[in-house]
N, C-alpha and C positions, 0 to 999 in steps of 0.2 A: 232435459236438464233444467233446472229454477236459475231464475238471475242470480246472477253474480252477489250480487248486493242491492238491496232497497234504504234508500232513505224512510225512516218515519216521522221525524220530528227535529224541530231547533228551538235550543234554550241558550240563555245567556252567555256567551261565551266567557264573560268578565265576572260571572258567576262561579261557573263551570273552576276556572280556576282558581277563586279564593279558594271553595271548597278542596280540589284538588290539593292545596298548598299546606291547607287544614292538617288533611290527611297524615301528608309527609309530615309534617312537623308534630304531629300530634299521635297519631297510632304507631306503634312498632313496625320494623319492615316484618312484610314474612318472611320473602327471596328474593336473593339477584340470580338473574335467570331464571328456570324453573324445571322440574321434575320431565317435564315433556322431553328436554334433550334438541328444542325447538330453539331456545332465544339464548341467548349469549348474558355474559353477567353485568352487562351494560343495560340489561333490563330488569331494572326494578319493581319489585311486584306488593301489592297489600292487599291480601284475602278477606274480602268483608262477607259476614252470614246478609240474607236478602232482609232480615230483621234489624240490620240495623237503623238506628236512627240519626245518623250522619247525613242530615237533609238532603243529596245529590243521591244518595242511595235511593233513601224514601221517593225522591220525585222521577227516578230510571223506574222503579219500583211501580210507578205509578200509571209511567206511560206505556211500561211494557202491555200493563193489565188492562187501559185504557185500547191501546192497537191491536189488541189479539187476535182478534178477530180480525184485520187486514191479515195479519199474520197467516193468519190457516189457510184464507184463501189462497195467499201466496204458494205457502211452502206445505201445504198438505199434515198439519200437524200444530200441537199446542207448542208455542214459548213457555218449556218451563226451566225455572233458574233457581239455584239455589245458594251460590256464592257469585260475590259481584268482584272483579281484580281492577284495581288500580295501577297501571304501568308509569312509572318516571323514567325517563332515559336522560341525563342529565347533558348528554354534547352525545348530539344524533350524528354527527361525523364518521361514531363507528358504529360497526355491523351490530344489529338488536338480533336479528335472526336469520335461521338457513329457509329455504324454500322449504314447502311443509302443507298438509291439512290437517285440517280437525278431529279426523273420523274414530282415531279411538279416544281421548280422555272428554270430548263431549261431540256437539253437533252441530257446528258454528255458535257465531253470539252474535249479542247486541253491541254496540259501540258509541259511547259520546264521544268523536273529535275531540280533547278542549286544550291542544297546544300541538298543531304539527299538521294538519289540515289531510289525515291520515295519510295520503301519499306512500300505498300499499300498492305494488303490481301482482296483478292477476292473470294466473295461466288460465282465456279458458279452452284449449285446447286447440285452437287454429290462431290466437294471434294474444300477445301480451302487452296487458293493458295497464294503465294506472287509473286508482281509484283515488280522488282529490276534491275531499268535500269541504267545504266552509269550520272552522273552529265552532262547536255549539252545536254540532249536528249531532242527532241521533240513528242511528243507521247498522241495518244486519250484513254480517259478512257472511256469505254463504260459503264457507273457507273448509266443508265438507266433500263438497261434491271439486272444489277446485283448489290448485294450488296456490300459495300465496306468500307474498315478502315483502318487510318492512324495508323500503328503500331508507338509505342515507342521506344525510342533509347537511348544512350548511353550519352544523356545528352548535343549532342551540339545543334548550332543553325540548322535549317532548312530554304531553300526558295522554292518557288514553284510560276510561273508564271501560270497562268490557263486562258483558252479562253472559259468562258460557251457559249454551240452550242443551237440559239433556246430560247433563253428566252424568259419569257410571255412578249407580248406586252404593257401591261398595266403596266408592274414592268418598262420594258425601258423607258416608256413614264415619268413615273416619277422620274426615276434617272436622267434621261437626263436633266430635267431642274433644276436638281442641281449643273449640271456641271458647274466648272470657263472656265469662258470666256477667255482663256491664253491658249499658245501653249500646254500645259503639261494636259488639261484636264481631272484632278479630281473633283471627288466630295466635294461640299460643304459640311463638312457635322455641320454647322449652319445653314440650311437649315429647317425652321420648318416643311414646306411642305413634306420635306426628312423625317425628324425625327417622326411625325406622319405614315408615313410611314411603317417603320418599325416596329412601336411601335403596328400596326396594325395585320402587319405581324407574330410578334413574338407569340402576344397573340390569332391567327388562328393556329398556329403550335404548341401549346400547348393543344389546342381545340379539334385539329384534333390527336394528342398521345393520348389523355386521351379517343377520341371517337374508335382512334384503327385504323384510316384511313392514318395515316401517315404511311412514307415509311423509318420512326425512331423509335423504341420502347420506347425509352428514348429522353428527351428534355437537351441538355447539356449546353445550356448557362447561366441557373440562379448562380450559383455555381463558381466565378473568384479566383482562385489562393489567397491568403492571402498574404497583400502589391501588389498583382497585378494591374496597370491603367490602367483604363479604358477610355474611351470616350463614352459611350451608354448615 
C-alpha cells in the first residue's frame, strides 16, 4: 500500500484565501454537494478547467508540474489533472460527507489546506487516524487506496482547493464542453447537456449503494440542510 498522504508544498495561507473568497464571490457555484453521492449539500463545490487563469489555479497548476516527478516516485504513476474544485462549507458543525474513496470518479488528488487545517480521518486498515496539516499546505490524499472523512468542527467556515488525479475520460469529456469560453473557466452549469449529466450520475451511485458496489455505504446528498440553496 502507498502512504496515506504526502505533503508537497506551503503557500500563503492569507493568500490562499483572498483567492479562495475571490472565487465564491466572483465565479458561479457549480454544486452543493456533488454527483459522487459522497458529500452532503453543506458542501459547496466550483469546477475550474486546469486553464484557468484564477492565479491559485495557475500556481496548484505550477507546483503540481513542478513535483511530478516526487510524485511518480511515490505513487508509481503521472499527476494528471484536468479540473481543479474549490470546496466552501460555510459552518463545519455539520456533516460535509460519509466515509468513502476515490476509486471510481478519479484517483485521489492534490489538496491546498486554505481554511480548516484539513482535519480528515483516515481508515488505513488497522487503526483510524487524523490527517491535520497547517492552512497553506499543499498535500495528496491517497483517498483511493483508503477510506476517508471529513470530520466536523467547531462551526466555522471551511476552504479546500482539490486537483482530482485521473479522472474518467468520458466525465472530462463532458464537463469540458460545459466550460465558458473566458479566462476564468468554469462550468456552465445551465448547461442541459451538464445537467443530464449528473442527473445520470447521481442515480448510478445510488444504484450501485443499494447494489453494495460503491465504495460509500450511505448516499448523502438527497437530504440538504433546512433553508439551505441549492443549485441541483
Amino acid at each position: 500500500m502507498n502512504p496515506t498522504h504526502t505533503i508537497f508544498n506551503k503557500l500563503n495561507p492569507d493568500w490562499c484565501l483572498e483567492q479562495a473568497q475571490w472565487i465564491v464571490k466572483n465565479i458561479p457555484m457549480t454544486e452543493s454537494s456533488n454527483s459522487s453521492g459522497k458529500f452532503f449539500h453543506t458542501y459547496r463545490c466550483w469546477h475550474l478547467h486546469k486553464t484557468s487563469e484564477i492565479p491559485i489555479i495557475k500556481e496548484m497548476n505550477r507546483l503540481i508540474e513542478e513535483q511530478s516527478k516526487q510524485f511518480e516516485e511515490i505513487y508509481n504513476r503521472a499527476p494528471k489533472t484536468d479540473f481543479f474544485i474549490l470546496a466552501h462549507t460555510i459552518d463545519d458543525s455539520k456533516e460535509m460527507c460519509v466515509w468513502h474513496k476515490d476509486r471510481y470518479f478519479f484517483n485521489g488528488q492534490y489538496h491546498i489546506t486554505i481554511k480548516g487545517n484539513a482535519n480528515i480521518s483516515v481508515d488505513d486498515g488497522k487503526d483510524i487516524h487524523n490527517i491535520d496539516v497547517p492552512n497553506g499546505t499543499m498535500w495528496y490524499m491517497n483517498g483511493t487506496e483508503y477510506k476517508h472523512k471529513i470530520n466536523t468542527g467547531t462551526g466555522t467556515e471551511r476552504f479546500e482547493l482539490c486537483a482530482p488525479i485521473s479522472q474518467r475520460p468520458e466525465h472530462v469529456k463532458v464537463k469540458i464542453k460545459g466550460v465558458v469560453n473566458n479566462k476564468w473557466k468554469y462550468i456552465d452549469t445551465s448547461s442541459e447537456e451538464y445537467n443530464n449529466f449528473r442527473k445520470k450520475l447521481a442515480e448510478g451511485v445510488e444504484d450501485a449503494v443499494k447494489r453494495g458496489t460503491a465504495s460509500n455505504k450511505s448516499v448523502a446528498f438527497p437530504t440538504p440542510p433546512e433553508g439551505f440553496k441549492t443549485n441541483d
